[in-house]
C-alpha positions as CSV (number, residue, x, y, z in Angstrom):
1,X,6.1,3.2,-1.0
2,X,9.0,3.3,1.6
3,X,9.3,2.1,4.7
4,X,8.8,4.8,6.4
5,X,5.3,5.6,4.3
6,X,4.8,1.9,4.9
7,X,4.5,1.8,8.7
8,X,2.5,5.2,8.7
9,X,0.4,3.3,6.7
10,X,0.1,0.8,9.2
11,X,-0.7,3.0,11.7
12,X,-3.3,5.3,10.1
13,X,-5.1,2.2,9.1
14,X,-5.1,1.8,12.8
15,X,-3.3,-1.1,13.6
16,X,-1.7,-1.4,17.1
17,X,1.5,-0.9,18.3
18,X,2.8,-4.8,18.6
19,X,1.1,-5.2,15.4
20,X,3.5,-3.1,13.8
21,X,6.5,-3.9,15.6
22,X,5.4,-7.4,14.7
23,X,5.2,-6.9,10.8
24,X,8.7,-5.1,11.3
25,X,10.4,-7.9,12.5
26,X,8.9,-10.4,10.1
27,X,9.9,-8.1,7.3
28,X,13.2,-7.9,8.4
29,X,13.6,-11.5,8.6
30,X,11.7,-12.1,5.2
31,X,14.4,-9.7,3.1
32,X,17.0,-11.8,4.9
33,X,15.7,-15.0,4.1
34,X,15.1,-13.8,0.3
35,X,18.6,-12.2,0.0
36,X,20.4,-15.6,1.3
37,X,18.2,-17.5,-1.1
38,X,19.0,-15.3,-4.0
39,X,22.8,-15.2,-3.1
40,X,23.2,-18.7,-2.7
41,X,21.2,-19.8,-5.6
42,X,23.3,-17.4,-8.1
43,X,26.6,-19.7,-8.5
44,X,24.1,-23.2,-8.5
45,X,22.8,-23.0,-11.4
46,X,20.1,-20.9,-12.8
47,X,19.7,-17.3,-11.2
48,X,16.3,-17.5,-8.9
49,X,15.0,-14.0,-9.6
50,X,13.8,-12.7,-6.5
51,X,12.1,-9.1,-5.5
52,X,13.8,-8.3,-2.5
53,X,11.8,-5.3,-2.2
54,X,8.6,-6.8,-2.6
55,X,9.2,-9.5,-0.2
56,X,9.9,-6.7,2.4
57,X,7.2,-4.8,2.2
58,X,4.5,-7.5,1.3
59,X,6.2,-8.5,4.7
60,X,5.6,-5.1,6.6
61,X,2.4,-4.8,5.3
62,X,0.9,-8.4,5.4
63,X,-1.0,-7.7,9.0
64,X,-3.1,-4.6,8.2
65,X,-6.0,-6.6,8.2
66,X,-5.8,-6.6,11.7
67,X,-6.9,-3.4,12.4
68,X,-10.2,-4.5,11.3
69,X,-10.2,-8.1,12.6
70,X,-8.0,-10.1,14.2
71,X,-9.3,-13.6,12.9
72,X,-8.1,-15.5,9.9
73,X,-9.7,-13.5,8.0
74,X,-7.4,-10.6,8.1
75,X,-5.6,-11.8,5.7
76,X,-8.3,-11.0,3.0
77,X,-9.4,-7.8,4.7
78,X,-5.5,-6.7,4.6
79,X,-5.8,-7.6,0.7
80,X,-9.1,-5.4,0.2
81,X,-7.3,-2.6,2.6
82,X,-4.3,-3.4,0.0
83,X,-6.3,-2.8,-3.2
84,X,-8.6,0.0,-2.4
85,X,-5.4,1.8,-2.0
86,X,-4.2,0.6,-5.2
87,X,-1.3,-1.2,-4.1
88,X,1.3,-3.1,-6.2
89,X,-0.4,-6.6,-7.0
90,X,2.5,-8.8,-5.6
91,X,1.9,-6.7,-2.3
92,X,-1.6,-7.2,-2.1
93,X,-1.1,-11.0,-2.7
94,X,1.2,-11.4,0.3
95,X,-0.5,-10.0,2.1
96,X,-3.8,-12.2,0.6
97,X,-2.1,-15.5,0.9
98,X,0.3,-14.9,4.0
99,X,-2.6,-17.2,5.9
100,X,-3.3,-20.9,5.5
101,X,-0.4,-21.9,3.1
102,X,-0.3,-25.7,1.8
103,X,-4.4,-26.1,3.9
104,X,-6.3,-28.3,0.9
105,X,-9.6,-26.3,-0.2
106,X,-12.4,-28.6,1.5
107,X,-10.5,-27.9,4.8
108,X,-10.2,-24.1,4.1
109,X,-13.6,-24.1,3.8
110,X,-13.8,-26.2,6.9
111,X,-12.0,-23.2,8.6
112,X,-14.4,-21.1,7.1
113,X,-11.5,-19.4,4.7
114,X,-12.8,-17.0,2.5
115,X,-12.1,-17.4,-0.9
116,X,-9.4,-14.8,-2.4
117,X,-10.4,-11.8,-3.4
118,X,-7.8,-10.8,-6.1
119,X,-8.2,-11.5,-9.5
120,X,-5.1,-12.4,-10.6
């Protein structure tokens, strides 16, 4: 998938208009952050092998969920909007775990997080 197919996808999944002009500009930002951390790390050391790519577009795509809800639970209907159209894994896990980094289990259930849906 390109960018091009990517945001089509957005849209046909029926997200809005600032949705995706959101999830462009956070992928945008994303594949800059990964490039600077990949370019900086390659003369320090040991290479950090990075998926440019995959950063972008787990990026573009990590707010489809939201045309089906817009609670925190977009996140994991984003993943099962992912998978059922047989995404890349490392897409669909972005897009899965783009919510409620570092939050301790007990208080993600607290939130009423569901649990992921991936297998892997």
């Amino acid at each position: 998938m390109n960018e091009k197919d990517a945001i089509a996808f957005l849209i046909s999944s029926g997200c809005s208009t600032d949705v995706v002009e959101h999830c462009r500009a956070v992928a945008e930002y994303a594949r800059k952050i990964a490039i600077n951390i990949r370019d900086n790390a390659s003369g320090k050391g040991d290479p950090i092998n990075i998926d440019v790519d995959a950063v972008f577009m787990g990026a573009l795509l990590h707010d489809i969920g939201r045309s089906k809800t817009h609670d925190i639970n977009h996140a994991v209907a984003g993943a099962r909007i992912a998978m059922d159209n047989s995404l890349d894994n490392k897409i669909v896990k972005i897009i899965e775990r783009h919510i409620g980094a570092g939050i301790p289990k007990e208080e993600a259930s607290n939130l009423g997080l569901l649990k992921k849906i991936t297998c892997l």
